[in-house]
C-alpha positions in Angstrom: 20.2 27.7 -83.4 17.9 30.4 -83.3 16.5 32.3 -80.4 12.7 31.0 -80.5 14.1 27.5 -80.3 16.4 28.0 -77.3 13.3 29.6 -75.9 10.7 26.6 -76.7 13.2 24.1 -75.7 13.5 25.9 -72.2 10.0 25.7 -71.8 9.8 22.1 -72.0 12.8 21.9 -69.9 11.7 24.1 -67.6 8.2 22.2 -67.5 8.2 18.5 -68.5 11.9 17.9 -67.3 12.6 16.9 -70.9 16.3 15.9 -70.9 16.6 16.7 -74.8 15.3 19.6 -74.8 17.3 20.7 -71.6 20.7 19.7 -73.5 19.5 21.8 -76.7 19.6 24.5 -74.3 23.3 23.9 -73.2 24.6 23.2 -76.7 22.9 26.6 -77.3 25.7 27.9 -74.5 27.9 28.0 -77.6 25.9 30.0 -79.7 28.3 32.9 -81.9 25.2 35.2 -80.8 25.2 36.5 -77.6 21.6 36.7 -77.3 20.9 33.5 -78.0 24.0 32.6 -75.4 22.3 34.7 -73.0 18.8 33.5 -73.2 20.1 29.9 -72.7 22.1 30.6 -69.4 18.8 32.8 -67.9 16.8 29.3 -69.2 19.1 27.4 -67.3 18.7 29.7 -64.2 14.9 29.5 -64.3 14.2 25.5 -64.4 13.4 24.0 -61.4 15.8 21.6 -61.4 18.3 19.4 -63.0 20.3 22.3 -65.0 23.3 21.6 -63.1 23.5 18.2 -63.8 23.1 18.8 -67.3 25.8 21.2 -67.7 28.1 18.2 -65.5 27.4 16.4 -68.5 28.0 18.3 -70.7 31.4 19.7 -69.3 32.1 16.2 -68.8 31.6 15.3 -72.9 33.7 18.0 -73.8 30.7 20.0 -75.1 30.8 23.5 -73.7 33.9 24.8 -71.7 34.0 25.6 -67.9 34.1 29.2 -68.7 30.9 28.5 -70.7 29.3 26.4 -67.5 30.8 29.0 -64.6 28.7 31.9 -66.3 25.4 30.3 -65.5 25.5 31.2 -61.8 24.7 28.2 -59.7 27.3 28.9 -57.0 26.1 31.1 -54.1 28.6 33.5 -54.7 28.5 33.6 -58.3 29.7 36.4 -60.3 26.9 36.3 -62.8 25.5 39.1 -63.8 22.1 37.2 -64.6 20.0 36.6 -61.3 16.6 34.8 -61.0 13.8 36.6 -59.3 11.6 35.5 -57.0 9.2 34.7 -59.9 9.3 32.1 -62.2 8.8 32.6 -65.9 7.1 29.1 -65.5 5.1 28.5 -63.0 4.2 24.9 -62.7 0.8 23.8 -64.2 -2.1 23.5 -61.9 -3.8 20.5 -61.0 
């Protein structure tokens, strides 16, 4: 899995709520690269919504690890060192 993908799939996540698309973006939580690992947790962080559930899932299936999940920051006091800003990458579209 490559980094363009991760970051396509994150946008329809991010924008259309597309579930597949979203769980391409956890699998890619197990990349061996750490770029691509690192681009799919700041994905994650950025979507409006629903992220947490999917990593449930998929920590539920067995498919990433709860070391994998913890470093994608939901928690108020999370040790990440990614942090969304007050900007979205994706702003929703316009009416």
């Amino acid at each position: 899995m490559d980094a363009n993908y991760v970051l396509l799939c994150g946008m329809v996540w991010a924008q259309f709520g597309e579930e597949d698309a979203g769980l391409e973006v956890v699998r890619a939580l197990r990349s061996p690269y750490e770029e691509v690992r690192v681009l799919a947790r700041t994905m994650l962080e950025q979507a409006t919504g629903g992220s947490m559930e999917l990593i449930g899932q998929a920590l539920a299936q067995n498919e990433i690890s709860m070391d994998m999940a913890s470093l994608c920051g939901f928690e108020n006091d999370s040790k990440s060192k990614l942090r969304c800003s007050s900007s979205m990458w994706f702003q929703p579209a316009s009416a």
